[in-house]
C-alpha positions in Angstrom: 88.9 21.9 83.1 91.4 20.8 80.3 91.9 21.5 77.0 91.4 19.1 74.0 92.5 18.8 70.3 88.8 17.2 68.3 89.6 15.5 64.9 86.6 15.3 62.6 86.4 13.2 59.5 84.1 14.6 57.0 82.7 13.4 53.4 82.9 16.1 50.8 81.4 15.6 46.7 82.6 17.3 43.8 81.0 17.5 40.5 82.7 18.0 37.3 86.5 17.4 38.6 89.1 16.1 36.2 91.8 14.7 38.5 92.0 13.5 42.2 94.8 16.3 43.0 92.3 18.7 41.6 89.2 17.1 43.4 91.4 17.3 47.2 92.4 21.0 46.1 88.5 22.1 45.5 87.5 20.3 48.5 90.2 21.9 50.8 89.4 25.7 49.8 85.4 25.0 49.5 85.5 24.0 53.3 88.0 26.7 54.1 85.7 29.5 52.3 82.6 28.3 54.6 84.5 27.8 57.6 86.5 31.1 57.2 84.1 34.1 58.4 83.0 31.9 61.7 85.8 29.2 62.4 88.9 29.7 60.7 90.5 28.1 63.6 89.9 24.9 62.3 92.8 23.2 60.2 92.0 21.5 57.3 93.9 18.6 55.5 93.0 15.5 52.9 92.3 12.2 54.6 94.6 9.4 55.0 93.7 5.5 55.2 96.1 2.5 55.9 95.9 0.1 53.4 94.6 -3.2 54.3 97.1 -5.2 52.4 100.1 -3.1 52.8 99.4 -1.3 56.0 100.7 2.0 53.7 98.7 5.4 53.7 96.2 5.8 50.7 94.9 9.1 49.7 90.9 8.9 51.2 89.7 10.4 47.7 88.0 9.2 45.0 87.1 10.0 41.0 84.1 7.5 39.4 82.6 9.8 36.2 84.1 13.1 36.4 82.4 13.1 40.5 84.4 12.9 43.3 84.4 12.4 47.3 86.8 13.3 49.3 87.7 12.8 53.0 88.9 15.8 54.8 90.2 16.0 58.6 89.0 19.2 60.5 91.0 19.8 63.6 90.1 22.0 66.2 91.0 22.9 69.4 88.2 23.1 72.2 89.4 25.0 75.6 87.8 24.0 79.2 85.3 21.2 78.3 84.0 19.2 81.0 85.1 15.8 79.1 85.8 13.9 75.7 82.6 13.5 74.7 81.7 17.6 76.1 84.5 18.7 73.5 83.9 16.5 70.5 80.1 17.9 70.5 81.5 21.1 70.9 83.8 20.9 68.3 80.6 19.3 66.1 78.3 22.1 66.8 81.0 24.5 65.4 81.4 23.2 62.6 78.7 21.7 61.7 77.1 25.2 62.1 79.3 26.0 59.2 79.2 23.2 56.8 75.5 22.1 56.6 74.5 19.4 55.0 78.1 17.8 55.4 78.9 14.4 57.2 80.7 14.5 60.2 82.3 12.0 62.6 84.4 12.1 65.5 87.9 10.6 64.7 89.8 11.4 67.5 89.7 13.3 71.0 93.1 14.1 72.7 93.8 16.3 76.0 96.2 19.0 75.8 
């Protein structure tokens, strides 16, 4: 059975933020404080999306009225699933099981 590295794109709101360095910062450690006690083996880092004009990397945050959402990118490594699709709901089920109430999509599925 291989091993597999699971990406998973989540959505993440802040309230009462200032900046968007400040609103990626809060989202970063509020994920890392739930997912520390039962998964702290999953990495966490701010979301990148390619411009559609430029083809460059924009930040995946944004600040309307002192709120902010922010796209983060949980990677994980899942060890002896059965397939893709056996991993990324494995890797789902973790953490999902640590950040309620959070959206979570399956970005991208690679094989060790």
């Amino acid at each position: 059975m291989p091993d597999y590295v699971v990406t998973l794109e989540s959505a993440w709101v802040i309230k009462d933020v200032k900046s968007l360095d400040d609103a990626v910062g809060i989202a970063i450690s509020e994920a890392g404080k739930r997912l520390n006690p039962s998964a702290n083996y999953v990495e966490i880092e701010a979301g990148m999306l390619e411009c559609p004009f430029c083809e460059g990397e924009l930040n995946s945050a944004l600040v309307v009225a002192n709120t902010a959402l922010v796209g983060l990118l949980l990677e994980m490594k899942v060890f002896r699933a059965d397939s893709e699709e056996h991993a990324a709901k494995i890797a789902k089920s973790v953490v999902g099981k640590a950040l309620r109430d959070v959206p979570l999509m399956v970005k991208e599925v690679c094989e060790l």
